[in-house]
C-alpha positions in Angstrom: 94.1 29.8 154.2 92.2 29.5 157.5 93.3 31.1 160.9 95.9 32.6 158.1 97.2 36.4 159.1 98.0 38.7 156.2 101.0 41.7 156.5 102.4 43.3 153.6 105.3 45.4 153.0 106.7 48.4 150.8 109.8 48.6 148.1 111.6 51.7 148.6 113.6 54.0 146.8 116.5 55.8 147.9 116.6 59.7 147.8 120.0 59.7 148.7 122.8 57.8 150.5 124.1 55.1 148.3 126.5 51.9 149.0 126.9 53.7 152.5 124.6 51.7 154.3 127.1 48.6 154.5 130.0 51.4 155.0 128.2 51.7 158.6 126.9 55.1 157.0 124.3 57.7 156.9 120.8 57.2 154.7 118.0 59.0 153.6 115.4 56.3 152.0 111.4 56.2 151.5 109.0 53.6 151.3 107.0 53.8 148.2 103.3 52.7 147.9 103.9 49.1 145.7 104.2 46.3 148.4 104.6 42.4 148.6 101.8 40.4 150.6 102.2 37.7 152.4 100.0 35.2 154.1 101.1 32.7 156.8 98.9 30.0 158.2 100.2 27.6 160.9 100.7 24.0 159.4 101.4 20.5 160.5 105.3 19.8 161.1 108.1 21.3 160.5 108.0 22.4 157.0 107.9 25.5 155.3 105.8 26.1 152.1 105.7 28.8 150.2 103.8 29.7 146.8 104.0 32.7 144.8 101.9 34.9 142.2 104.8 35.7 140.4 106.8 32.2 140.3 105.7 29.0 139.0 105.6 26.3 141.5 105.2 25.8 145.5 109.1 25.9 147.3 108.6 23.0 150.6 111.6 22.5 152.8 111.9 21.3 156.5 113.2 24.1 158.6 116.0 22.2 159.7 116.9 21.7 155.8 116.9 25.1 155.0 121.1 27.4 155.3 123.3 28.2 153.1 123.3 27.1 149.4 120.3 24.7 150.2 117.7 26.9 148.8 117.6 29.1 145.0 116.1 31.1 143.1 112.7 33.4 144.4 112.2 30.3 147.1 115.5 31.7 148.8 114.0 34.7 149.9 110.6 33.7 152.2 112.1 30.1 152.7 115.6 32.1 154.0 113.6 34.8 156.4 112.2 32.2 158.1 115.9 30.0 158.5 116.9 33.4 159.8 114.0 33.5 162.2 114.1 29.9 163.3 116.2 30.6 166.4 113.3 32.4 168.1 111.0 30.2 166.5 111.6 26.9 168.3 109.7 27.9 171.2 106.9 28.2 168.8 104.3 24.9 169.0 103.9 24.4 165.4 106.7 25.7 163.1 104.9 24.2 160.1 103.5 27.1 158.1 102.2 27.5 154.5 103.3 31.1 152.9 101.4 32.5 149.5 103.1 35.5 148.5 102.5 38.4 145.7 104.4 41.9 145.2 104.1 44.7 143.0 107.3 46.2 143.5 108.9 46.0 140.1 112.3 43.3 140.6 115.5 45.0 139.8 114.8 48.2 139.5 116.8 49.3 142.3 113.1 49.5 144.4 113.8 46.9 146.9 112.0 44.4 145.7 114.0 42.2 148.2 113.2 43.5 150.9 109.6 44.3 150.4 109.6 40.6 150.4 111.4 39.7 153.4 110.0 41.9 155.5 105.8 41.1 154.4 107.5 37.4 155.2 109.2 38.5 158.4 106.0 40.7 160.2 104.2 37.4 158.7 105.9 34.9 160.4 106.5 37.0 163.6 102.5 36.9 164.0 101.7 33.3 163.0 104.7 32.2 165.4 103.9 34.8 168.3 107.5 35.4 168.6 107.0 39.5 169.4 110.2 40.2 167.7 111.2 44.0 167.5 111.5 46.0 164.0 115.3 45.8 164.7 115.2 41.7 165.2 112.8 41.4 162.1 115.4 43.5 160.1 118.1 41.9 160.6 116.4 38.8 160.1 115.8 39.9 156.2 119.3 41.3 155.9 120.7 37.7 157.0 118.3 36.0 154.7 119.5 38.1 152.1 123.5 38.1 152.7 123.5 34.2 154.0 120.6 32.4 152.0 120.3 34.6 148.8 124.3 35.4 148.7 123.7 39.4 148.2 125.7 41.3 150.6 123.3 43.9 151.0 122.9 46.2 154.4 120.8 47.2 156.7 118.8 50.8 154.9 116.0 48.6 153.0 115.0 46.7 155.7 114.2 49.6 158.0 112.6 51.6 155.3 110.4 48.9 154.9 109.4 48.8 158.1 109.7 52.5 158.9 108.5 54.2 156.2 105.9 57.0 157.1 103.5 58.7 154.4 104.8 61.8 152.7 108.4 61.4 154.5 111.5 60.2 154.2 114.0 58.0 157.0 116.9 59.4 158.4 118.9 56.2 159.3 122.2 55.9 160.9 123.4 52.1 159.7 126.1 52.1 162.4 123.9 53.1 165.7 120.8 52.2 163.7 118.9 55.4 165.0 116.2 56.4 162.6 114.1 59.4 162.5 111.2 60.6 160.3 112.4 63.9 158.1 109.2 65.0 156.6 109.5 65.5 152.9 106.9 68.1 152.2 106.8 68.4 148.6 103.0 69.3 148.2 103.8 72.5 149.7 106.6 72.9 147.3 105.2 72.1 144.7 107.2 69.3 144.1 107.3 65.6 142.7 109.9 62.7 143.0 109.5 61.1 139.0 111.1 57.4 138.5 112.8 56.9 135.1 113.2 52.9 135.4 115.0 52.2 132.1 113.8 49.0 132.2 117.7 47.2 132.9 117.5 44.8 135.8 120.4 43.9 138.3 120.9 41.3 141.0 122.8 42.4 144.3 124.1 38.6 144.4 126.2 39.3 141.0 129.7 40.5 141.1 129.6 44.0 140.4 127.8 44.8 144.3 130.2 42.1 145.7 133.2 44.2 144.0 131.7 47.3 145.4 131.6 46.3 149.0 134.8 44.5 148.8 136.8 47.6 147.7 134.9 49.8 150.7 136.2 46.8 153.1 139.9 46.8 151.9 140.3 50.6 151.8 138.8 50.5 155.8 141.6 48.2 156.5 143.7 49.9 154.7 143.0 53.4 156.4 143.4 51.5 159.9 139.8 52.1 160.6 136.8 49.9 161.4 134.5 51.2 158.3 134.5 54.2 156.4 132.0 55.4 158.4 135.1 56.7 160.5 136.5 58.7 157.6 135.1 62.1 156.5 136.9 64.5 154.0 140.0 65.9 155.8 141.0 62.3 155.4 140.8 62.2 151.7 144.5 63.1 151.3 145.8 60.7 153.3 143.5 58.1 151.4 144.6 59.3 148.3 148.1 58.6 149.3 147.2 55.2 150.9 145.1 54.1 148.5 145.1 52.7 144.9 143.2 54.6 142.6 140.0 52.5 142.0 140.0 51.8 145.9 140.6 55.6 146.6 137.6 56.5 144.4 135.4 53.6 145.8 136.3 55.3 149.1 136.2 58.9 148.3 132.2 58.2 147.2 131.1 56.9 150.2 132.8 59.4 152.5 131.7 62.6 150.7 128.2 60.5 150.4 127.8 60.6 153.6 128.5 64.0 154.0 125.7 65.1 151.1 122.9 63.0 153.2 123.6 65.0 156.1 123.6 67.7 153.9 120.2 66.7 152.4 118.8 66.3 155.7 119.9 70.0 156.9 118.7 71.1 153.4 115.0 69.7 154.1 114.4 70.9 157.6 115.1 74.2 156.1 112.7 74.1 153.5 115.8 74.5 150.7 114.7 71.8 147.8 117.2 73.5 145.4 120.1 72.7 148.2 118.2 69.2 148.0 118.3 68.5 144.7 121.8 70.2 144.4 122.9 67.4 146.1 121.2 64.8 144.4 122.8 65.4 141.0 126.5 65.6 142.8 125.6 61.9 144.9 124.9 60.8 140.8 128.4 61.8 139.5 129.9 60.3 142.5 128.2 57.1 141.6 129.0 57.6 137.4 132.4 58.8 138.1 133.8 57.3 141.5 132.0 54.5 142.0 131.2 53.8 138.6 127.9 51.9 139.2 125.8 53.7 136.6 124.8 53.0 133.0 124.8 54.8 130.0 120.8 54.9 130.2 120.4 55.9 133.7 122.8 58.8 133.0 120.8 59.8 130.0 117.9 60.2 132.2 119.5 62.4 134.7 120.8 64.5 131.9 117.6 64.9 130.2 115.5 65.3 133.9 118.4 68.7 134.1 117.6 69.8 131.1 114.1 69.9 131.8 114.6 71.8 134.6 114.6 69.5 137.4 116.1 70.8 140.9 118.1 67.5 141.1 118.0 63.4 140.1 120.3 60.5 140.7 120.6 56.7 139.8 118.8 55.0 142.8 119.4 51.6 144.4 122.3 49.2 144.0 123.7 50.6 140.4 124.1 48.3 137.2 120.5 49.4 136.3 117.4 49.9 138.0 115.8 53.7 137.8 116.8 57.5 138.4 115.2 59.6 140.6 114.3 63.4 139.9 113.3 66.3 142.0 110.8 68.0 139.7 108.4 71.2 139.7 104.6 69.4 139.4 103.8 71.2 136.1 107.4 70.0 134.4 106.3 66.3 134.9 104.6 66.1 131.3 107.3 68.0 129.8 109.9 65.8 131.1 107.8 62.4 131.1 107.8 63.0 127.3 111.6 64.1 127.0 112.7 61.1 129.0 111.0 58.6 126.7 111.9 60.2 123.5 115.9 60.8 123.9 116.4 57.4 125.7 114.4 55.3 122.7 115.9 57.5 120.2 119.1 56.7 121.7 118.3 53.0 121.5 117.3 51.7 124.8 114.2 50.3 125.6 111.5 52.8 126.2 111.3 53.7 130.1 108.8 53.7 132.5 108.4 56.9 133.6 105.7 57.5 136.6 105.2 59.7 140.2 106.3 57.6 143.4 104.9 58.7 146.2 106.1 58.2 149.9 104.3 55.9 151.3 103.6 53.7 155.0 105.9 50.9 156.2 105.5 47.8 156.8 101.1 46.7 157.8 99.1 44.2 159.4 96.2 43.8 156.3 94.4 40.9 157.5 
């Protein structure tokens, strides 16, 4: 496309800090090196047009078309980043643009395939438009698209790692200020590697079982007499368990003590302690299996079996109902466990996993 501009963005996975985002909560996320691309050239009119590598067909709607339950499917996603950027866009001279898109990030798999996408639309957009937006405005223009157009009501963490993400380091975000610093991973040193066992099952934040999730974490705030549960830490946990009904008690109980173990992780990597690290990790996994009881039988099959292959720590990763685990792992054990994973979980009878490195990557680029 002539006079077109080219940005692309990363997935990311989560090292810890789960369903706390939209709790107001602490998080501890990377961007990994798969990305989505996405080229905008200015176009006649109003209309937005948007093809994809991945999808069949071209999504087309006038801007002024585009809100809530008027777009499904992939199209949702670009067509919905730039509804949620229109408000800065009108002082734009042409808001007709043409959008081809492509991603590698693997849908589902709890990598932030979402967000990969709206944010190479976003940085995109914000170029062809000249609307000099902030990484903040461009966030929560994807987090919008995603909760308003899309229907998933997913927070703020994938956005900003998107953006954010630094090369062989990790974000420290606070969703409630939305302060972010870099925490520098350094696993070369160690001796380290972060393995992905995607089983292969694939999840949609707009189903119910996320909607459930956040809608249990919202009741028990009320409940508490607080604004988010952000505002509880773990002398409250009595009173909640008293307060509470039991599923709502656990739904609350993970996110506060979740919160605590990314703190924890954070204090555990500027000291150089990746046994404290991956400590944690494995304890944020049986909050999710056992609390908020968004793991499956696979994914805790592959944290079982990264343990038993020594591993310093793993967890599921991403939303839950599926998706992938990530492990803490010496470099040599990487074979050893790479071959343990796929044996016990086919022999179990689930499909065989994809098992690779992931790798800390850059945020969100200007390619072209």
């Amino acid at each position: 496309m002539s006079g077109a501009v080219t940005w692309s963005a990363p997935g990311r996975a989560n090292l810890i800090g789960e369903h706390t985002d939209y709790n107001e909560g602490l998080v501890l996320p990377f961007a990994i090196a798969e990305r989505a691309i996405a080229t905008a050239a200015l176009a006649d009119g109003d209309a937005i047009e948007a093809f994809s590598a991945e999808f069949p067909g071209t999504a087309r709607a006038e801007l002024a078309e585009i809100g809530p339950g008027a777009v499904r499917g992939w199209a949702a996603y670009p067509l919905g980043v730039a509804w949620a950027l229109s408000p800065y866009a009108e002082r734009a001279r042409h808001l007709g643009i043409r959008l081809a898109i492509s991603s590698d990030v693997p849908p589902g798999g709890g990598l932030s395939s979402s967000a990969a996408l709206e944010m190479s639309v976003a940085c995109a957009l914000n170029d062809a438009w000249g609307l000099g937006l902030s990484q903040a405005q461009l966030a929560h223009a994807g987090q919008r698209a995603e909760n308003e157009i899309v229907g998933a009501p997913t927070g703020i963490m994938d956005h900003y790692a998107s953006l954010l993400g630094q090369p062989g380091a990790a974000v420290f975000l606070d969703c409630r200020t939305e302060e972010a610093r870099i925490v520098p991973l350094r696993l070369d040193e160690a001796g380290l590697e972060l393995l992905l066992i995607d089983t292969g099952e694939r999840h949609s934040h707009a189903a119910g079982g996320y909607a459930a999730r956040r809608a249990s974490c919202e009741l028990a705030a009320r409940q508490m007499g607080v604004p988010a549960l952000r505002d509880l830490g773990p002398d409250d946990l009595p009173k909640a368990a008293r307060v509470l009904d039991d599923e709502t008690f656990r739904r609350a109980r993970h996110v506060i003590t979740e919160n605590e173990r990314v703190a924890g992780a954070v204090a555990a990597l500027e000291a150089g302690d990746m046994p404290e690290v991956g400590r944690l990790l494995t304890q944020s996994h049986m909050s999710m299996r056992d609390d908020f009881e968004i793991t499956t039988a696979a994914l805790d099959l592959a944290v079982a079996v990264a343990l038993r292959q020594g591993a310093l720590g793993a967890r599921m990763t991403g939303g839950g109902f599926g998706g992938a685990a990530i492990v803490v792992v010496a470099a040599e054990r990487v074979p050893a466990l790479t071959a343990a994973a796929t044996a016990e979980l086919v022999a179990a009878g689930y499909e065989q996993p994809q098992v690779r490195t992931v790798t800390p990557s850059a945020g969100a680029r200007k390619d072209a």
